[in-house]
N, C-alpha and C positions, 0 to 999 in steps of 0.2 A: 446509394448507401444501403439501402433497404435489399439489394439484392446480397450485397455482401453479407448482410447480416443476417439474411436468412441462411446462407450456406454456412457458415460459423454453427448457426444454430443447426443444421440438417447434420453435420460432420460429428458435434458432438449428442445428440440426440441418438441417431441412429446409429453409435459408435461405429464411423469408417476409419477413424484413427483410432487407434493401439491405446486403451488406456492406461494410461503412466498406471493408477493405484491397483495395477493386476502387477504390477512388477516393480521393484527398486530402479529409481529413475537414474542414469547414468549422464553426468552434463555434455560429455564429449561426444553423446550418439542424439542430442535431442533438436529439433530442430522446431520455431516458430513460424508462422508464417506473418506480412507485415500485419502491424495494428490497422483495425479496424475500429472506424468512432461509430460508436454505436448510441449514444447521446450527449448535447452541450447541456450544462448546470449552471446557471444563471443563480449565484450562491446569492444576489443580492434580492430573488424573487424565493428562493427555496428558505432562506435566512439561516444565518450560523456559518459553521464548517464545516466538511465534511469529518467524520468522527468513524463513520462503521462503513463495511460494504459485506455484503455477506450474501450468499447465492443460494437459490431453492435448493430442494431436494432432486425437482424434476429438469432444471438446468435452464427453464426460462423465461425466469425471473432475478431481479439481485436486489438486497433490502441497500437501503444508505438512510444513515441515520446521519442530521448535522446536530451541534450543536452551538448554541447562543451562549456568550460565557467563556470562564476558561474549566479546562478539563479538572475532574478533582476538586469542584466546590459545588457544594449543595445548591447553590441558589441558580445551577448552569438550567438551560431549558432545553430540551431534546426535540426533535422533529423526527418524525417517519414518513419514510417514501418507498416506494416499490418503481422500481424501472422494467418494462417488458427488453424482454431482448429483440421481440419482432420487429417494433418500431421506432423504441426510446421512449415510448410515452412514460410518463412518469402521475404515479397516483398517489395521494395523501392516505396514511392510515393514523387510526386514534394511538396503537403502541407499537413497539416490536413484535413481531411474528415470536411464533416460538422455536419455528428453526431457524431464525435467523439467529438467536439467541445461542442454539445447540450449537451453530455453524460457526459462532464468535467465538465459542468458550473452547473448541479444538484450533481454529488459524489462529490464536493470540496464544497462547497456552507458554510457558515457557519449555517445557520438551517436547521434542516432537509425539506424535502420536502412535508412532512407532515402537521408540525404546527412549524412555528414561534417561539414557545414560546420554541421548542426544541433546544435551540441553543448553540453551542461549546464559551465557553470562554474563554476570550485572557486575561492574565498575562503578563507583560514584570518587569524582579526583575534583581537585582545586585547578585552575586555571588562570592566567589573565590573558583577559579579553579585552578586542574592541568593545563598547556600552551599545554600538548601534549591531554588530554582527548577530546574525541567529544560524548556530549549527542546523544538524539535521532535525526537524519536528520541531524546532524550536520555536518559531512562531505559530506553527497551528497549534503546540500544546498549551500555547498562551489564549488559542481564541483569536488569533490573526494569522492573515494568511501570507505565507511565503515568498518574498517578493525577490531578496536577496541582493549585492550588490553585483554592479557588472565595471567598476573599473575603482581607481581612486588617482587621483591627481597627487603632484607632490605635495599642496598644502593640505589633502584630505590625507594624506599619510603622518604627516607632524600633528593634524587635529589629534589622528585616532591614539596616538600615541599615550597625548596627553588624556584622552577618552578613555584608555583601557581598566579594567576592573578587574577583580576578582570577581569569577562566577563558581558555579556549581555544577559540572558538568555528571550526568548519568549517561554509561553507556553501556549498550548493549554488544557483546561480540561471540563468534560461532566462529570455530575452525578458521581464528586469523580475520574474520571478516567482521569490521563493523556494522550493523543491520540495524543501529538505531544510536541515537542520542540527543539528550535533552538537555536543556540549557538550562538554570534556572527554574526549573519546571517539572511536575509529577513526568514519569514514565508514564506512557501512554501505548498498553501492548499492542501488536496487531496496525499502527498508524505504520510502521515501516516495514513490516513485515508479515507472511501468510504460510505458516504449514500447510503441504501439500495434504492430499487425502491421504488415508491411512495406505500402508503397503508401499507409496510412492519414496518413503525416505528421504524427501528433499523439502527444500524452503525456497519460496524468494520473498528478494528484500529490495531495498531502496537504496542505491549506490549515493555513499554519504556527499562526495564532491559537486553529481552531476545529476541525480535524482534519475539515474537509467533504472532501469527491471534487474535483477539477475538470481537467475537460479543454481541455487547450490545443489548438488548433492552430499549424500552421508562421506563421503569421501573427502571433501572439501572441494570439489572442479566444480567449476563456474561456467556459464555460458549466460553472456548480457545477450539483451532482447533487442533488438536491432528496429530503429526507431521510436524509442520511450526516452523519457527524461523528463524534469521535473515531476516526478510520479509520486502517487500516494495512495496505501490502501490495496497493494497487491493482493490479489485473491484468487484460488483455484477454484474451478469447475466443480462438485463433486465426483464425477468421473476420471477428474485430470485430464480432458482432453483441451479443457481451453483455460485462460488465465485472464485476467481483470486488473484493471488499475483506473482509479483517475487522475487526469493527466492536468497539470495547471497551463490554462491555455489566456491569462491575463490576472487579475488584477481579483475579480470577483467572478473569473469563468474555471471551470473543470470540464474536462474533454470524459467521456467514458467509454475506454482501449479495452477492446480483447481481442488474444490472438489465440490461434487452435496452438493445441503443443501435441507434438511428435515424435518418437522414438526409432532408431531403426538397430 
């Protein structure tokens, strides 16, 4: 693993691939290569959720901030950690860096950093629901983590029936494409989705069914990241040559993915 992740890191260092934010990213010419784990998050030793992930300036380091609590209440408690890219290690700091902060306030933003006019749209609708289902972000915007259902029998069908609510649904969408929503629960920018670096004109988000990668462009074309799912917290490089997510790999684990990204 260690080797792979030094080439990740050498590819986008010494840029040998094309960086996307020299040019408008096109999704039909971009290609990934597969994800690489580059650390396991043992949420139940680091404590909270994950909440941030946000990348150096120099490309190798990434801040992840969890939080204890749910999102949107004063009394929630923050954690700071920095992850090396060489080996995964992972280091406790007293607060957020201040680029990690700089690096927040452009991947969450609601227009891109491009143009203005690119900008994610907010919905809030009524719905009824199962009482036990959580859309997208819904349970980590609560402060728990995502576990979701994977079948239901005929009598758990007749329960949910009688289970269902009225909820509160918040959604975010861009050029046809859902990129977030929240159940019951503050929006939370940036947990499903990451502006590309500036010049790139593109986004990726968190496919709301399957929790895959997928990169948009200003265009609206799409290209999924071949190997992701259950994802959270997508993030660019500042160069755009590589991409970031963590990846829920159980119950109280996170995988942490990145793949180089490529133009031709």
């Amino acid at each position: 693993m260690a080797k792979i992740v030094a080439v990740l890191i050498a590819a986008g260092t010494l840029g040998v691939q094309m960086a996307v934010a020299q040019a408008p990213l096109r999704a039909r010419s971009v290609a990934f290569t597969q994800p690489a784990q580059v650390a396991a998050l043992d949420m139940g030793k680091l404590k909270g959720e994950p909440a941030r992930l946000s990348w150096s300036p120099d490309g190798r380091q990434l801040y992840l901030q969890t939080l204890e609590g749910r999102f949107g209440q004063p009394n929630a408690k923050l954690r700071h950690y920095v992850l090396a890219l060489a080996d995964g290690s992972t280091k406790d700091l007293d607060a957020e860096p201040g680029w990690a902060s700089q690096y927040w306030t452009m991947k969450s933003a609601q227009s891109s950093p491009d143009d203005p006019t690119l900008k994610i749209e907010l919905k809030t609708e009524q719905r009824r629901q199962r009482t036990t289902s959580a859309a997208m972000g819904g349970d980590l915007a609560r402060g728990a983590p995502v576990t979701g259902d994977v079948g239901a029998s005929a009598g758990d069908a007749g329960a949910a029936a009688f289970g269902a609510q009225s909820v509160t649904a918040h959604v975010m969408r861009l050029k046809g494409a859902t990129i977030g929503e929240f159940i019951n629960s503050v929006i939370v920018p940036g947990l499903t989705f990451g502006w590309g670096p500036k010049g790139s004109r593109a986004i990726a988000y968190i496919d709301e069914k399957d929790g895959r990668v997928i990169v948009m462009d200003a265009e609206g074309d799409r290209r999924d990241v071949s190997g992701s799912g259950n994802a959270l917290l997508p993030a660019w490089a500042p160069d755009g040559t590589r991409l970031a997510w963590l990846q829920q790999d159980g119950r109280r684990t996170f995988v942490l993915q990145v793949v180089n990204v490529s133009t031709s």
